[in-house]
N, C-alpha and C positions, 0 to 999 in steps of 0.2 A: 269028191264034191267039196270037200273042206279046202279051205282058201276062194273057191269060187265068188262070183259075184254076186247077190240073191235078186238086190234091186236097185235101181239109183231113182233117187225123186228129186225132181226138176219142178224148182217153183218161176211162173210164167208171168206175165202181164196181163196178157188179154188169153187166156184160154181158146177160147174160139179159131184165134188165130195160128194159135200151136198147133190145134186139134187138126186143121187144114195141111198143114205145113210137115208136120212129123206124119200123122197120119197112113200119106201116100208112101213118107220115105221109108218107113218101116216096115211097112209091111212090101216093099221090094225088097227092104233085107229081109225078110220070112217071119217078122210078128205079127201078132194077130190082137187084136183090142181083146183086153183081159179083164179091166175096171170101168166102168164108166157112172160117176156120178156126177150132183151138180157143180162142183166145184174141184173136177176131176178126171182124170182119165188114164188107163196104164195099156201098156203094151207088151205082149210078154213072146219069148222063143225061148222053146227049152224052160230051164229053172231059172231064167235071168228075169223078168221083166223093169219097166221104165216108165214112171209116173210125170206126170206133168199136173200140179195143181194150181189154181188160179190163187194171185198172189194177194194179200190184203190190203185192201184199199190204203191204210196208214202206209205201207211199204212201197207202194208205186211209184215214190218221186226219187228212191233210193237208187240210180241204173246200176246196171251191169256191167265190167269191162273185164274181159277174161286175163288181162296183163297186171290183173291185183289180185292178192292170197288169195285164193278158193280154184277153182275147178278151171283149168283153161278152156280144154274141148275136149269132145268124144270121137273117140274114132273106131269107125267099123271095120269089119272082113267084107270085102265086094265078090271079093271068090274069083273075078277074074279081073284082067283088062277091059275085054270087051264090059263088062258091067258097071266098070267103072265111067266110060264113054257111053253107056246108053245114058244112070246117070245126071252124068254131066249135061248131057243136051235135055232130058227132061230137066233140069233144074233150070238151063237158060229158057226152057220152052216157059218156064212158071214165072221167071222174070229174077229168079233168085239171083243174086250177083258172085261170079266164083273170085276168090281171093287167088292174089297170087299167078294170076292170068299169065302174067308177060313168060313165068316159068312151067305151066300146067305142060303135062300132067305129072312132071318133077322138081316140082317145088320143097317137096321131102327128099331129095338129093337123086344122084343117076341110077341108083335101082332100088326107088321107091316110085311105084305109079298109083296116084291118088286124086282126087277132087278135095279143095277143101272151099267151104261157103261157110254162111253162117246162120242159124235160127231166127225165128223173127225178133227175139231179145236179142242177138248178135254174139248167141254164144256159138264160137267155130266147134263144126261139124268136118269131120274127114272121113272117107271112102277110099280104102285101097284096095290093091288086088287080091 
């Protein structure tokens, strides 16, 4: 267990919006809602979970862009192909926009098969096999 990951906390914009958005995705990767208060929510599988808290009004006009120092994206285990293609088409089914289209589902090179989009703050999200 030591080196493992315990938790990562993800501060959000609009909460509500997250909670819609990760929500469903997560718990297809196999989390299950583990916190939930007013200005809060975590997700957990195994010893890892994943907080998303809503962010301070003074800090809102401050955006996001994952190409400056801090966290670029997060990327999951899909467990297969096929998972990674159901997915994808729920994500276009939600309206989410997948990144990297023109090369999907090898945009991480010829034997990496992934989805990558991005959260409603525009932080990239990957799913591979």
């Amino acid at each position: 267990m030591k080196g493992t990951l315990h938790h990562i906390e993800i501060y959000v914009k609009d909460l509500n919006k997250s909670k819609e958005f990760w929500g469903w995705l997560l718990e297809k990767l196999g989390y299950r809602e583990y916190q939930n208060w007013q200005q809060g929510i975590s997700y957990i599988l195994g010893g890892t979970y994943i907080v998303f808290v809503q962010v301070e009004d003074r800090f809102l006009d401050i955006p996001y862009h994952r190409c400056r120092a801090g966290l670029n994206h997060l990327a999951f285990h899909g467990g297969s192909r096929e998972f990674v293609d159901e997915i994808t088409l729920k994500l276009k089914e939600r309206g989410v926009k997948i990144l990297y289209e023109d090369k999907h589902p090898y945009a991480g090179g010829a034997d990496h098969y992934a989805v990558y989009f991005e959260d409603p703050d525009r932080m990239k999200v990957e799913i591979t096999s």
